[in-house]
C-alpha positions as CSV (number, residue, x, y, z in Angstrom):
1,X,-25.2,-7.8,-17.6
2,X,-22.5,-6.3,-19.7
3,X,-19.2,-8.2,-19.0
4,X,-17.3,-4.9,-19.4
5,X,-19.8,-3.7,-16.2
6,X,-19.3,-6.6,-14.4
7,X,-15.3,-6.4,-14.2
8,X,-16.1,-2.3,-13.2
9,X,-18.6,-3.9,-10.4
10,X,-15.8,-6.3,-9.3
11,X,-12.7,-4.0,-8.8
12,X,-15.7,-1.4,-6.8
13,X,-16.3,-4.2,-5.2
14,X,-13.1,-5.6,-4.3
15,X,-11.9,-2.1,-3.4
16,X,-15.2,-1.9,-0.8
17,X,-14.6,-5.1,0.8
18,X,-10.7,-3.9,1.3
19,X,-11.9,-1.0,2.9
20,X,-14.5,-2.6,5.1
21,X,-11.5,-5.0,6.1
22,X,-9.3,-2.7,7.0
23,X,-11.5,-0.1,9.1
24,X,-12.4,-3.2,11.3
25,X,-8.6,-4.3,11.4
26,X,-7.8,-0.9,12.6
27,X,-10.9,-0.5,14.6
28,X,-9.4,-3.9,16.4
29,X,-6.5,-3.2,16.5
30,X,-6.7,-0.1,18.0
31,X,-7.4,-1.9,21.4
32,X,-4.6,-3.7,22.1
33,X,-1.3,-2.2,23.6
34,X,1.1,-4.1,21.2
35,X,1.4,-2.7,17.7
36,X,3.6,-4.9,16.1
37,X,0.1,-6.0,14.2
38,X,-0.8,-2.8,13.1
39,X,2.7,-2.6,11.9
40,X,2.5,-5.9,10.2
41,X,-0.8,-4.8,8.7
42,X,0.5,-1.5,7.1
43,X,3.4,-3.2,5.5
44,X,1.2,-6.0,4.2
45,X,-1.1,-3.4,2.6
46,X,1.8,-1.2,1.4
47,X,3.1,-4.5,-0.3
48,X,-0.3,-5.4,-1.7
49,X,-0.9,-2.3,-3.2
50,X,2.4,-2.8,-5.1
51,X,1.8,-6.0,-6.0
52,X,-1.8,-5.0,-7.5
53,X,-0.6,-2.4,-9.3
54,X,2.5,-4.0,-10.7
55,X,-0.3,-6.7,-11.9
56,X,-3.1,-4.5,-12.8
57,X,-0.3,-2.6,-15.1
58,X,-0.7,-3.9,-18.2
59,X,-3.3,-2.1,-21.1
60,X,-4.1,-5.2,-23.2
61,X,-6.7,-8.2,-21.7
62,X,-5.2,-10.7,-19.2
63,X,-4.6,-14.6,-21.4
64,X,-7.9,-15.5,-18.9
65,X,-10.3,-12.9,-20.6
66,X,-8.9,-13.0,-24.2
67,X,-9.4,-16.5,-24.1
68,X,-13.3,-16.1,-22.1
69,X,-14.3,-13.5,-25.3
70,X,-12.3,-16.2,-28.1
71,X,-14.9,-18.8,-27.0
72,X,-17.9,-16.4,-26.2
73,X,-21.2,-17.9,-27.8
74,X,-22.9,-15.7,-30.4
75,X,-26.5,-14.3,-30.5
76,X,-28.5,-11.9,-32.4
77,X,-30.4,-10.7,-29.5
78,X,-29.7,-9.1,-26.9
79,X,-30.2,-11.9,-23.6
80,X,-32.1,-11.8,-20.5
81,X,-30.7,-8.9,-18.0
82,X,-30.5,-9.5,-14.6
83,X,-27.3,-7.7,-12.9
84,X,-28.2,-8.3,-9.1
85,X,-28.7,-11.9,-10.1
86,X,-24.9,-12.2,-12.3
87,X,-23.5,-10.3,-9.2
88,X,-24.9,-12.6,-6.5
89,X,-24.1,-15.8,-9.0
90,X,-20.3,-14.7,-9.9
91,X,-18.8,-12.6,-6.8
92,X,-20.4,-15.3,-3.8
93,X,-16.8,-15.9,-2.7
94,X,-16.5,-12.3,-2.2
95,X,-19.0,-11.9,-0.4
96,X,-18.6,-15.3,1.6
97,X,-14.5,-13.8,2.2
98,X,-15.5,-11.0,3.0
99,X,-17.8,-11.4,5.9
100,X,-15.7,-14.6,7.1
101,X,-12.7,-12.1,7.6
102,X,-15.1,-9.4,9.5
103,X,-16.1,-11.6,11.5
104,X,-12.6,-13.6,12.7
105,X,-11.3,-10.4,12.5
106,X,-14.0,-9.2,16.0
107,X,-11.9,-11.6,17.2
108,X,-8.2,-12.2,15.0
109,X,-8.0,-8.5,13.8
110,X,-4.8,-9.9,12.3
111,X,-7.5,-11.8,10.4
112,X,-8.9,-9.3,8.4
113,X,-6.1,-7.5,8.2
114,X,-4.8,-10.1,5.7
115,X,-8.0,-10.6,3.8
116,X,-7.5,-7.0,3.0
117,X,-4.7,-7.0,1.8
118,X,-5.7,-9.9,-1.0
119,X,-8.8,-8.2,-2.0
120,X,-6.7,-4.9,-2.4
121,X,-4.6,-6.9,-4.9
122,X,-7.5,-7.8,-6.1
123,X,-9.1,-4.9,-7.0
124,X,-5.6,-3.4,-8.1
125,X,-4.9,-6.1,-10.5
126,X,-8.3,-6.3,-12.4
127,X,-8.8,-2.3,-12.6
128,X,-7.9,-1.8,-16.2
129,X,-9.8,-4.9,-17.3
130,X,-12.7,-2.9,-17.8
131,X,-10.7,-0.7,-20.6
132,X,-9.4,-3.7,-22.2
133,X,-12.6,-5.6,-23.0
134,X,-14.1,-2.0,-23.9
135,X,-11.4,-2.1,-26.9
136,X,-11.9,-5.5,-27.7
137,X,-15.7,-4.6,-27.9
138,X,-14.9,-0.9,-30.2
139,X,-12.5,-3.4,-32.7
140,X,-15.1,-5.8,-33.0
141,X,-18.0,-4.1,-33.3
142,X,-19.5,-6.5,-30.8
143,X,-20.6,-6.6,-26.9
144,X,-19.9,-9.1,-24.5
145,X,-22.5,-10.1,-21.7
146,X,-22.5,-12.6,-19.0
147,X,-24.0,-15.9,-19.4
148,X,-26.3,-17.3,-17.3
149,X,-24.1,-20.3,-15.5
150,X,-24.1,-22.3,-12.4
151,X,-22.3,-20.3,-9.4
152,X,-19.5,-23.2,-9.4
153,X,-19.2,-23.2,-13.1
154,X,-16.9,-21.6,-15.1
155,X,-18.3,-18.2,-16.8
156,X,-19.3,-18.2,-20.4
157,X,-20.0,-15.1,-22.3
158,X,-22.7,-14.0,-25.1
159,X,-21.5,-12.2,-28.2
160,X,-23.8,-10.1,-29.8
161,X,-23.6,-7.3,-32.3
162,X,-22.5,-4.2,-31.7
163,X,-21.6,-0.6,-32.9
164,X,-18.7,0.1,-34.8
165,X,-16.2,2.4,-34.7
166,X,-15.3,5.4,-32.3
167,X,-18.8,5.4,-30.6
168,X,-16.9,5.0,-27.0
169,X,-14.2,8.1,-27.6
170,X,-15.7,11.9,-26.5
């Protein structure tokens, strides 16, 4: 899978699983008679929306992903694809967050009202990721894809050879 795909899949990601959160926050919520949760809910999400988008606002690759491409292995052909696979293998804690907070949250709403808010910070900080590595990618003349790894291992990346020039501008 094409790394520059696989940060796009993670902020869609990230964004769905803050959504999911909050609808069943609200959805619990909505039950009881004190609001001072949903309050504290709202202000948490406001907040975590500005903290994702004050992180999420710079244009050039985070020091993490320049450093992931530096020491990127290189090949001349293209590897094995398998996108569900690289998914499964590098977002499990997602997932694994994400259904741990639904389900506290049937009974903490407050719960997954939290776990929201981080994966809205989430998905707000790593949105312009995508862009960057794209660049790198046009410069280069190169494209980067996911390694195959162990889930609990770091990631690696495959260099391979690429198009030059302005193929990526309309």
């Amino acid at each position: 899978m094409r790394f520059g795909d696989f940060l796009k899949a993670t902020v869609l990601l990230s964004a769905a699983s803050a959504t999911l959160l909050a609808a069943l926050t609200v959805i619990g919520i909505g039950n009881q008679l004190d609001q001072t949760p949903a309050i504290v809910c709202a202000v948490w999400w406001v907040l975590a929306a500005i903290i994702g988008t004050a992180m999420g606002a710079r244009e050039d690759a985070t020091a993490q992903i320049a450093r992931l491409l530096a020491m990127a292995r290189t090949e001349h052909m293209l590897p094995e694809l398998h996108p569900a696979r690289v998914m499964f293998n590098r977002l499990w804690p997602l997932l694994v967050a994400t259904v741990g907070a639904g389900v506290l949250s049937v009974f903490l709403p407050q719960v997954g009202g939290i776990a929201a808010g981080f994966a809205i910070i989430w998905a707000l900080a790593w949105r312009r990721q995508e862009g960057a590595v794209a660049a790198i990618e046009e410069r280069d003349g190169a494209r980067f894809y996911v390694d195959r790894t162990s889930p609990f291992g770091a990631m690696k990346l495959i260099r391979t050879p690429g198009f030059g020039g302005d193929y990526l501008r309309v």
